[in-house]
N, C-alpha and C positions, 0 to 999 in steps of 0.2 A: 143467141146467148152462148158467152164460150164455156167451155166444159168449168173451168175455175168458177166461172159469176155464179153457175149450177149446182157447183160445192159448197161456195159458198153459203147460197141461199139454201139449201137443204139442211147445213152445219144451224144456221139463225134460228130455220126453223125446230128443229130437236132441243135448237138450247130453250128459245121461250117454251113447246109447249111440256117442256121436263119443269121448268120455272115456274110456268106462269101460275098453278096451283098453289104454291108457298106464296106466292108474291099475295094472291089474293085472300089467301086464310091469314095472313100477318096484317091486310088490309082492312079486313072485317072483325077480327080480333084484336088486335093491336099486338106487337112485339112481344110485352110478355105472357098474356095467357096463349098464345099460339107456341112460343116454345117450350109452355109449362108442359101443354099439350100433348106438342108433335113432336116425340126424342128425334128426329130427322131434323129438325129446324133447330133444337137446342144442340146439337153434335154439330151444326152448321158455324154457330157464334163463335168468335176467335178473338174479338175486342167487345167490349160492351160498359158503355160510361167511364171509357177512361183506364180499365182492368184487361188486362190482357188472360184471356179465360180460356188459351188453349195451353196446355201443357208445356210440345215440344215446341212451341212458338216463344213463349217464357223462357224457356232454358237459352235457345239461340238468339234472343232478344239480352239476354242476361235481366232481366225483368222478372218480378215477381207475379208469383200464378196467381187469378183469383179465382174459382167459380164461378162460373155462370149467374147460378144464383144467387150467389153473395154478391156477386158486384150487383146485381139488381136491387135487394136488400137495400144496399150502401147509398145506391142512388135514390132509395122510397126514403130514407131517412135525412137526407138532405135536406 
């Protein structure tokens, strides 16, 4: 194995098992009581149903901000 493929696979592994936690409480919970939940999972969302819910990503988007939670609201009311 060359020193790279070694980086690599070490780099894979830190990102799943840094991930795989969230991946799984968003699986078991569903999307939004897991980011009602975990502020780490709701500070994570940056689009959600169509709203763009991060701040400086609206401003340099020239798009308008929504809330996390509002855009979730928007979409129960659908």
């Amino acid at each position: 194995m060359s020193e790279a493929t070694g980086q690599n696979q070490t780099s894979t592994i830190a990102i799943t098992n840094t991930m795989l936690p969230f991946i799984l409480e968003i699986c078991h919970k569903g999307l939004q009581k897991a980011i009602s939940e975990n502020r780490s999972l709701l500070r994570g969302v940056k689009i959600a149903n169509g709203h763009v819910t991060c701040n400086a990503a609206a401003k340099s988007l020239r798009q308008e901000y929504t809330p996390v939670r509002e855009a979730f609201r928007v979409a129960a009311n659908k």
